[in-house]
PAZAPA-4460 file (N, C-alpha, C; in steps of 0.05 Angstrom, whole numbers, plus 32768, in hexadecimal, padded with zeros to 4 digits):
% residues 217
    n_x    n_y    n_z   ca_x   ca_y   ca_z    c_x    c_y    c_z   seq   type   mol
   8139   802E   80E8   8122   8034   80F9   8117   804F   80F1     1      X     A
   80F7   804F   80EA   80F1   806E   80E7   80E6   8076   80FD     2      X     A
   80E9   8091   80F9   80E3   809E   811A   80D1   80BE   8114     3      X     A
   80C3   80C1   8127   80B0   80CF   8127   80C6   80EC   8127     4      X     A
   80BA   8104   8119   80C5   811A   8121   80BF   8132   8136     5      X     A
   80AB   812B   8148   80B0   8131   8166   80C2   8129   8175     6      X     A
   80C9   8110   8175   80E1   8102   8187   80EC   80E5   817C     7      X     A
   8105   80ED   8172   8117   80D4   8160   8117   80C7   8175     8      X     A
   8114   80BE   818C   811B   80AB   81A0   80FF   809C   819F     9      X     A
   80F0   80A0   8195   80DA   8098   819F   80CF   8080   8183    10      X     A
   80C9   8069   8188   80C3   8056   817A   80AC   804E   8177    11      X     A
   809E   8044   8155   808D   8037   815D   807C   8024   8172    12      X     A
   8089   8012   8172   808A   7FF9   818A   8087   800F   81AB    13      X     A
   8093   8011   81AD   8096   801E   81C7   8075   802F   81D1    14      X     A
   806C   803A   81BD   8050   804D   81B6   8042   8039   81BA    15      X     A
   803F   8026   81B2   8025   8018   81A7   8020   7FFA   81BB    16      X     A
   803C   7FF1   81C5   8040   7FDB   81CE   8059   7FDB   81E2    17      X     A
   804B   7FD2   81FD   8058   7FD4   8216   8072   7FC5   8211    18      X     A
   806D   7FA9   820B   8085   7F97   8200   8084   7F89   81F7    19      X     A
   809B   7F7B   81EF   8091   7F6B   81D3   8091   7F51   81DB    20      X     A
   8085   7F41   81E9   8071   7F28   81F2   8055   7F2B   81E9    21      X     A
   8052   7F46   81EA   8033   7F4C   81DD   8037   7F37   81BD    22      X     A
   8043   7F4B   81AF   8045   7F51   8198   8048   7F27   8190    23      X     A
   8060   7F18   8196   8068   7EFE   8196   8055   7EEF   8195    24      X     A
   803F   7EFB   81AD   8027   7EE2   81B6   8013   7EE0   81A2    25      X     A
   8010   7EF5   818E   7FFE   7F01   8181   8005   7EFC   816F    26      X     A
   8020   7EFC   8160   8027   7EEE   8141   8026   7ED2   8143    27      X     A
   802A   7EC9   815B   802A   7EA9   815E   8012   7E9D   815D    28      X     A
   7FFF   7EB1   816A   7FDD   7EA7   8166   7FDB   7EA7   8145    29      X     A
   7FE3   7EBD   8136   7FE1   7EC0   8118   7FF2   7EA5   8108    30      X     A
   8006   7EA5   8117   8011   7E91   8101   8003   7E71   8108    31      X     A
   7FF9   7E6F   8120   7FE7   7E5A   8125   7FCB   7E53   8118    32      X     A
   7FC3   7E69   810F   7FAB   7E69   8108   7FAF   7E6D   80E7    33      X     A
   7FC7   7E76   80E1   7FC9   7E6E   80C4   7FCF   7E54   80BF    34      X     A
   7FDC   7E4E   80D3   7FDB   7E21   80C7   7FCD   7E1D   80CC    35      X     A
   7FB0   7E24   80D4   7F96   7E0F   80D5   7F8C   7E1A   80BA    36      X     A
   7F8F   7E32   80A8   7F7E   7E3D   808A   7F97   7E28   8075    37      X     A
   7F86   7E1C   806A   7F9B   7E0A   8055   7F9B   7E21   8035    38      X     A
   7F92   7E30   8036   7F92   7E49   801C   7FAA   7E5B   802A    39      X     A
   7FB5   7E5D   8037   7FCC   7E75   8045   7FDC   7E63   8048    40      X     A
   7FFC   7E6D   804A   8018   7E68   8045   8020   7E63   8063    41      X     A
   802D   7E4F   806E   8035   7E49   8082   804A   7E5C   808A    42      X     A
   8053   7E6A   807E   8073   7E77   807B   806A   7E99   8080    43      X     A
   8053   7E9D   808E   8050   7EC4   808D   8060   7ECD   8099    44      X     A
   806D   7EE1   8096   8082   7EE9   809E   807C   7EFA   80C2    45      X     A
   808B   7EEF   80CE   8084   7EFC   80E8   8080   7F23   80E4    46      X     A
   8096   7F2D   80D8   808B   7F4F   80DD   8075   7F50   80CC    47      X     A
   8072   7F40   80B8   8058   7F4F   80A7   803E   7F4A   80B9    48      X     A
   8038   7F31   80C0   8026   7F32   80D7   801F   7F40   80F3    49      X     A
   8031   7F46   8102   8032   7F60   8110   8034   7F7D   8104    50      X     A
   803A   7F85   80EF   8034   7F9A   80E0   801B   7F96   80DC    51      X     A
   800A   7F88   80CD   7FE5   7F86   80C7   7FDD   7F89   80E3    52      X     A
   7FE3   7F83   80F5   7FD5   7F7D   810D   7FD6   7F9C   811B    53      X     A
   7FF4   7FB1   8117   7FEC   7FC4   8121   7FDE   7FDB   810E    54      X     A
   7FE0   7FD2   80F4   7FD0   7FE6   80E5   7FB5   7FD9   80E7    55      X     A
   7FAC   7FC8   80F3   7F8A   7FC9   80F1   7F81   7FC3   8113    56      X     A
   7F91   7FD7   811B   7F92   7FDF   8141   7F90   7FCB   814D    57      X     A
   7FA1   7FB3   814C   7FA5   7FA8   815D   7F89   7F9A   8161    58      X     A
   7F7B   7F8C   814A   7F67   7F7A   8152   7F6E   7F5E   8142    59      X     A
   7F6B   7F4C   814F   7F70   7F2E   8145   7F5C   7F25   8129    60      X     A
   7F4A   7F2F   812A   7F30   7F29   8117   7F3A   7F3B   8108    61      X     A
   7F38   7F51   8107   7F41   7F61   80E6   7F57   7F5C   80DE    62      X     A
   7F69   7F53   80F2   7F88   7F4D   80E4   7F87   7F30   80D4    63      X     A
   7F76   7F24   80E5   7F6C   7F0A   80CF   7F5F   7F08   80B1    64      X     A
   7F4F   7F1E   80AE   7F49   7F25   809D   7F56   7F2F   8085    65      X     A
   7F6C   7F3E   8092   7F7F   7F4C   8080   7F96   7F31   8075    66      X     A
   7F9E   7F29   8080   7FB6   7F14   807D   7FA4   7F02   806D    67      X     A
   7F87   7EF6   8071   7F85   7EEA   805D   7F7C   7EF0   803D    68      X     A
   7F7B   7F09   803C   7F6E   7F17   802A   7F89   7F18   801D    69      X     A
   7FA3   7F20   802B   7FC0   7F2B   8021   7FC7   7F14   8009    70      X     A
   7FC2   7EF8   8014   7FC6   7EE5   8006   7FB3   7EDB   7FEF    71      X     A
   7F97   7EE2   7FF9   7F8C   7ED6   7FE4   7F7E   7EEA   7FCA    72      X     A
   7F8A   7EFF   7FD6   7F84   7F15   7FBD   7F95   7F0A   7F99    73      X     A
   7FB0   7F00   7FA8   7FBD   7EF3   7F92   7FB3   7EEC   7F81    74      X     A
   7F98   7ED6   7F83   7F95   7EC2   7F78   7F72   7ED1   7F6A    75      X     A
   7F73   7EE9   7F7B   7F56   7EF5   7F73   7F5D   7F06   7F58    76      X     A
   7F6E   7F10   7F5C   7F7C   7F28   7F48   7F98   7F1B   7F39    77      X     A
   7F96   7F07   7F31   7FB2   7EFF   7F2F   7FC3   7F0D   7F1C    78      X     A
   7FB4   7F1F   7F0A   7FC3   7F2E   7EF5   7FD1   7F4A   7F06    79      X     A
   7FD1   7F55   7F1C   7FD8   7F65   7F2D   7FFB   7F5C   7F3C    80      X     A
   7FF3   7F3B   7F40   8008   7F2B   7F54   801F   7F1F   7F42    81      X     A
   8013   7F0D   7F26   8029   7F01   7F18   8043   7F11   7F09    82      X     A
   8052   7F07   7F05   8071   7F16   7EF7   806D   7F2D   7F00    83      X     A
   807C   7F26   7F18   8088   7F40   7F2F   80A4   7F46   7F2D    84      X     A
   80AD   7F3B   7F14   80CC   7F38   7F1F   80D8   7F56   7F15    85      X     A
   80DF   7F61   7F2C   80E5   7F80   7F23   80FD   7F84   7F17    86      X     A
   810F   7F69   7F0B   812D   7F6D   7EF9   811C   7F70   7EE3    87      X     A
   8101   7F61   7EDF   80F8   7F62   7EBF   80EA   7F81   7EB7    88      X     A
   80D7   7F89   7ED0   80CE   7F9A   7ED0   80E4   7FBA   7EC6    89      X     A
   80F3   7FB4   7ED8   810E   7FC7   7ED1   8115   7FCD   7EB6    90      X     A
   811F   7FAB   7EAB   8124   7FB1   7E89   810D   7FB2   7E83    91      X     A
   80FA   7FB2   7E8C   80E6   7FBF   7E7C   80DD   7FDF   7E77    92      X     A
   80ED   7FE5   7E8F   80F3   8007   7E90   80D7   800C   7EA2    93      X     A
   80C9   8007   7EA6   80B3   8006   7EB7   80B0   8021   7EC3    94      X     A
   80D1   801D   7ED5   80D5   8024   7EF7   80DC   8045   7EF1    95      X     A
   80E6   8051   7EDA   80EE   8065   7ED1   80D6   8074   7ED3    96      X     A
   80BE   8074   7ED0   80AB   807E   7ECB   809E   8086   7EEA    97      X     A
   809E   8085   7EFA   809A   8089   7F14   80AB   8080   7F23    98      X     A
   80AD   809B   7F36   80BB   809E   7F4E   80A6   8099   7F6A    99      X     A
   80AF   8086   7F87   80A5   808B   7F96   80B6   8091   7FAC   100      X     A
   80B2   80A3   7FB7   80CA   80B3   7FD8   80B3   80B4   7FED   101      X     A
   80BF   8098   7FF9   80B2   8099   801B   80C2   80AC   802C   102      X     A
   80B1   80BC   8038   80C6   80D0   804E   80CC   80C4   8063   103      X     A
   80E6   80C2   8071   80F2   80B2   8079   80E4   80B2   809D   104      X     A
   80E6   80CC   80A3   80D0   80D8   80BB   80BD   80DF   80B8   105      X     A
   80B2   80CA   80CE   808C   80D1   80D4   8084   80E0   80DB   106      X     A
   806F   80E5   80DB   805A   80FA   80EF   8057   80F2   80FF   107      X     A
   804F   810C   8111   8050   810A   8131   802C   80F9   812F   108      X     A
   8022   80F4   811A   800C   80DA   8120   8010   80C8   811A   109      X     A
   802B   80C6   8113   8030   809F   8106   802E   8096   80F0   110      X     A
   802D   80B3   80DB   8020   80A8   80BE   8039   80B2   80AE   111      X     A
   802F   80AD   8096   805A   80B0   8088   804B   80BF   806E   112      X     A
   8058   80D0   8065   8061   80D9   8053   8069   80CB   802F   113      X     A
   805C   80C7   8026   8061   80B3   800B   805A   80C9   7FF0   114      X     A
   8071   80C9   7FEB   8070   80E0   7FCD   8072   80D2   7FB6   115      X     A
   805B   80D5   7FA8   805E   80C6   7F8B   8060   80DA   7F6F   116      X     A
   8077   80D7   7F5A   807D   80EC   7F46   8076   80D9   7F2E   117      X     A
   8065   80DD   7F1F   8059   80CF   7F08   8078   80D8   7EF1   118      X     A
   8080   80D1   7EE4   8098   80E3   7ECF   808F   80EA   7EB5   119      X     A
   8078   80C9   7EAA   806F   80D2   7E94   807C   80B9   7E7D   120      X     A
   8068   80BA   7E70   8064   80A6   7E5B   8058   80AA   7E3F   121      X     A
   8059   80A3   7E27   8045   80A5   7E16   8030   8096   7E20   122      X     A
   8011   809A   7E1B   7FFA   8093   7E19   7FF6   8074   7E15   123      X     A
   8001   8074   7DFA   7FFD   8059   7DEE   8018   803C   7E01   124      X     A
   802E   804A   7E0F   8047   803F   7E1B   803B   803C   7E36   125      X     A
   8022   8046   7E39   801B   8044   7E5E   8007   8021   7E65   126      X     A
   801F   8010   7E78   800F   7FF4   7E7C   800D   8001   7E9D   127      X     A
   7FEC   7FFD   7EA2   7FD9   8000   7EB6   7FE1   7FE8   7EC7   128      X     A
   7FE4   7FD2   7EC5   7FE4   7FB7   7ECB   7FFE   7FB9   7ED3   129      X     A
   8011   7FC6   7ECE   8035   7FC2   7ECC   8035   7FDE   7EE7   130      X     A
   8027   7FEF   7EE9   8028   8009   7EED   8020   8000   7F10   131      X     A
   8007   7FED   7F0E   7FFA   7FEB   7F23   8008   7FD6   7F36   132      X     A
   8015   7FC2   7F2A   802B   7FAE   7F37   8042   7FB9   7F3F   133      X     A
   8047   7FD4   7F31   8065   7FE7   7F43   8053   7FF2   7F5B   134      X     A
   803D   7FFF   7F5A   8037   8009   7F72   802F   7FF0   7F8A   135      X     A
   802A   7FD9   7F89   8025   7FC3   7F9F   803D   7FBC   7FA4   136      X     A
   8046   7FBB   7F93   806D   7FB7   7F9D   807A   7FC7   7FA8   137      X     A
   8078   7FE1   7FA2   807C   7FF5   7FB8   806C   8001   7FCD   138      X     A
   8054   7FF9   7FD3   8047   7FFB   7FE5   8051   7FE0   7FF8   139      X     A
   8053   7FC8   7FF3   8056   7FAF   7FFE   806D   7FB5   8009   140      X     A
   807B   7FC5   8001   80A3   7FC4   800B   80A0   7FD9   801D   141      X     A
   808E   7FEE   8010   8091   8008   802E   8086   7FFA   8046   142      X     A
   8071   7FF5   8040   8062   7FE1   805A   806F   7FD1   8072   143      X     A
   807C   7FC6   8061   8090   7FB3   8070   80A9   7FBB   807F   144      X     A
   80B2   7FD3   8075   80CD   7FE0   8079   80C9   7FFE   8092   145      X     A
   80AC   7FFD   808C   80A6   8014   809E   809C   800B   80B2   146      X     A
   8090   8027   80D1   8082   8022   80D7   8069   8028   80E3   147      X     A
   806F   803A   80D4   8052   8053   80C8   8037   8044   80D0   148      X     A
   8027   8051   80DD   8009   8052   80E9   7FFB   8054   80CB   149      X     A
   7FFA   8060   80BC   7FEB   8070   80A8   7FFA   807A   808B   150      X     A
   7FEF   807A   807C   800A   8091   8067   7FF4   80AC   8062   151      X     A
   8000   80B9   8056   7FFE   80D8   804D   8005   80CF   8030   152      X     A
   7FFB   80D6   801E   8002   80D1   8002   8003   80ED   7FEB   153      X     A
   8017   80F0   7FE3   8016   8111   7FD3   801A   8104   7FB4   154      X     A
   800D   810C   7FA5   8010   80FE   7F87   8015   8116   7F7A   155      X     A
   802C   8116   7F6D   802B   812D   7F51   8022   811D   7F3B   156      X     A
   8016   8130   7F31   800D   812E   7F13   800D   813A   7EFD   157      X     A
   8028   8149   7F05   802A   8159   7EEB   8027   814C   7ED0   158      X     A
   803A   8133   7ED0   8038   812E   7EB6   8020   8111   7EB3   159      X     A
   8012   8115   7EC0   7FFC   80F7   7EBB   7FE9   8106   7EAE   160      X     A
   7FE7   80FF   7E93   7FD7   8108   7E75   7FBE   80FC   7E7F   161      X     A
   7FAA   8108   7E6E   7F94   80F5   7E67   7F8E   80E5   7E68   162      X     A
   7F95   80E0   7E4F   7F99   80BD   7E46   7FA1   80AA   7E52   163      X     A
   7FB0   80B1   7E65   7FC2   80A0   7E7A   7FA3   809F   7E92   164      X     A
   7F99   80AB   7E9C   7F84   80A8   7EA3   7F72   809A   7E9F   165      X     A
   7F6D   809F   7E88   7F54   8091   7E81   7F52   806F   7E85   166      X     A
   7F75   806D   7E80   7F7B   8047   7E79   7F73   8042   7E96   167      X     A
   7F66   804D   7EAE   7F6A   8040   7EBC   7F4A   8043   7EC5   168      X     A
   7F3D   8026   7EBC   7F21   8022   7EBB   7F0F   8015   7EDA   169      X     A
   7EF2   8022   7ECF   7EEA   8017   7EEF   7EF5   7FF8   7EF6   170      X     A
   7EF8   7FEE   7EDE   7EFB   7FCA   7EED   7F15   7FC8   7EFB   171      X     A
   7F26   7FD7   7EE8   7F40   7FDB   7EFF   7F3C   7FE5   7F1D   172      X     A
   7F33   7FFD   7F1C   7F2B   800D   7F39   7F26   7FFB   7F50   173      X     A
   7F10   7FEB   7F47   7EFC   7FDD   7F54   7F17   7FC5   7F60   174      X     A
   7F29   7FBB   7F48   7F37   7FA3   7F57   7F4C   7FB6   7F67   175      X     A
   7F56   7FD1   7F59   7F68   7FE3   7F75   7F5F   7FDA   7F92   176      X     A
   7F47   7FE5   7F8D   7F30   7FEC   7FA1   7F2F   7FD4   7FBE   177      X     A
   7F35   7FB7   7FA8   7F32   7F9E   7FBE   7F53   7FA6   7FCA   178      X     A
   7F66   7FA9   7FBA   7F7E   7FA2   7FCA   7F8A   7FB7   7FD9   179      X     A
   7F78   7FC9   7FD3   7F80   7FE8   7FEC   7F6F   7FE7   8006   180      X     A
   7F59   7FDC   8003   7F4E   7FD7   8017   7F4F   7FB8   8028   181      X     A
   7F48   7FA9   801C   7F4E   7F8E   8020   7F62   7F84   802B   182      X     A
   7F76   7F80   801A   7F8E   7F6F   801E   7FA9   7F85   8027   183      X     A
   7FAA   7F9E   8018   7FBC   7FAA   802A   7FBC   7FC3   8036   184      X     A
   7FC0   7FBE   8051   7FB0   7FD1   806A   7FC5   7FE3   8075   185      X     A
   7FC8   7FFD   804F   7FD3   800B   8054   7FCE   8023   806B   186      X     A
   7FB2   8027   806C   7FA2   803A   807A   7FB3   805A   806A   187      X     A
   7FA1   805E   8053   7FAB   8077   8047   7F9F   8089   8054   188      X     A
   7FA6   80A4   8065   7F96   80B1   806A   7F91   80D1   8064   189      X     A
   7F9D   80D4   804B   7F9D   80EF   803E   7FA6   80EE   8028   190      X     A
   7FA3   80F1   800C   7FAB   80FE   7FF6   7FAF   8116   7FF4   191      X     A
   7FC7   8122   7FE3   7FC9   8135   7FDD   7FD1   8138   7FC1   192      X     A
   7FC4   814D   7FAC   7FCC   8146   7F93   7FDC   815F   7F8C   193      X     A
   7FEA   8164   7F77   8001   817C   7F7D   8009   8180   7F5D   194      X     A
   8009   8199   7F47   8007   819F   7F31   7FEE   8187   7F25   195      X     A
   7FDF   8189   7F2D   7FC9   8180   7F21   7FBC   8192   7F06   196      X     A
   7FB3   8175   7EF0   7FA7   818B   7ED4   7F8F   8192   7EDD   197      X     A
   7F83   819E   7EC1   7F6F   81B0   7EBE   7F53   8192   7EC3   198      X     A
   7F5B   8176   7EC0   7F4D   8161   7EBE   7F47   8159   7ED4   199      X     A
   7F58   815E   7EE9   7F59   815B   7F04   7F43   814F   7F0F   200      X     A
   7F2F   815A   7F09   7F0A   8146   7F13   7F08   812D   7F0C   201      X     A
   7F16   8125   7EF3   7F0E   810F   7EE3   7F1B   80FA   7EF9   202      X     A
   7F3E   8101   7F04   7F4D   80F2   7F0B   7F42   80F2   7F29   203      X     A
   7F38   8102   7F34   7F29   80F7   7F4E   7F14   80E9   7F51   204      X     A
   7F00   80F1   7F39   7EF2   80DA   7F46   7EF7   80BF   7F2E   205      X     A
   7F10   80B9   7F26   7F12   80A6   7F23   7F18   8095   7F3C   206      X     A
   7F2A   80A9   7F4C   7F3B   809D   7F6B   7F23   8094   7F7B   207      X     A
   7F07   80A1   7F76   7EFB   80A4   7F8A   7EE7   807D   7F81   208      X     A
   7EED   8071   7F72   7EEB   8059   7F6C   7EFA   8049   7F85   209      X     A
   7F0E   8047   7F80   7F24   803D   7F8F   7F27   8042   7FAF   210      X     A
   7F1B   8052   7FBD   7F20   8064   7FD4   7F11   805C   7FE9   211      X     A
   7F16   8053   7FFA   7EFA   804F   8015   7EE8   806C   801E   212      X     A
   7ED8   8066   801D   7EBD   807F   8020   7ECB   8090   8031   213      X     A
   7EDA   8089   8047   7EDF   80A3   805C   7EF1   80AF   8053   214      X     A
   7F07   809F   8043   7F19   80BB   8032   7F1D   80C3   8022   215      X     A
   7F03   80BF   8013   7EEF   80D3   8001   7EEA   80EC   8011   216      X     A
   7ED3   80E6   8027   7ED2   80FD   803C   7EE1   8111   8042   217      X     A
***
């Protein structure tokens, strides 16, 4: 269980939701209304659906939105979703190359802490496509495991070169762009970038592709 660091006694659920009949009546409306969409999986998992539902405040219509987007982004982006299997990815050495450390305690607003350490690669050894399927995989697993309002995101970049930059083109951005906003309702609400290069402009407003207008702002 993570717990806020004003008061370890104090729980998600408890903050947000009187009791949990709320919460039951409301995944059951969801899982009802996903057997009437014949494009969505009979099988959604009960917390992932009450997790979407409290990160897009507890409204039935945007949570609808999100859950069906979660699924059918798959099939929009399928080069993002296919060969996930992270034993292959592994021997592929992939996972060596970036570190991610979720802090285990929240903020006293509900939002978490997520530290990402780039380690570094040659230029020509960096797959964008391989790179971008570790981060939905670990975004998908914090998601689920947490139960963070929001994240806080700190990125080093000491060692993210140029070139490693560059591979990552508007058409990519643009499909980031659908599954950060769209389908998973991380609600990022701060970047922070930390030994940043002298290139530093280039790599923001590459982000700023990818980013919803207000946290650009």
């Amino acid at each position: 269980q993570y717990k806020t660091g004003s008061d370890n006694n104090l729980t998600f659920l408890t903050v947000l939701v009187s009791n949990d009949r709320k919460i039951r009546d409301v995944v059951r409306t969801l899982q009802d209304w996903i057997r009437q969409q014949p494009h969505l999986p009979e099988c959604a998992e009960t917390r992932l659906l009450w997790r979407i539902w409290m990160i897009r405040k507890m409204s039935l219509e945007r949570t609808k939105q999100t859950v069906d987007m979660y699924y059918t982004v798959r099939n929009l982006i399928p080069e993002f979703f296919r060969n996930r299997d992270p034993v292959i990815l592994q021997e592929q050495q992939v996972f060596k190359h970036v570190h991610v450390l979720p802090f285990p305690i929240l903020l006293d607003d509900f939002t978490q802490i997520i530290n990402t350490r780039f380690l570094g690669t040659e230029d020509d050894q960096f797959d964008t496509i391989k790179f971008i399927k570790i981060g939905i995989m670990v975004s998908e697993l914090i998601f689920r495991s947490t139960n963070a309002l929001g994240f806080q995101l700190v990125m080093d970049l000491k060692n993210v070169s140029l070139g490693v930059m560059m591979k990552i083109t508007p058409a990519i951005l643009k499909k980031i762009q659908v599954v950060i906003t769209k389908a998973y309702p991380l609600r990022i609400k701060s970047i922070h970038l930390t030994n940043a290069p002298d290139y530093i402009d280039k790599f923001v407003s590459l982000l700023k592709f990818a980013l919803p207008p207000k946290l650009i702002q």
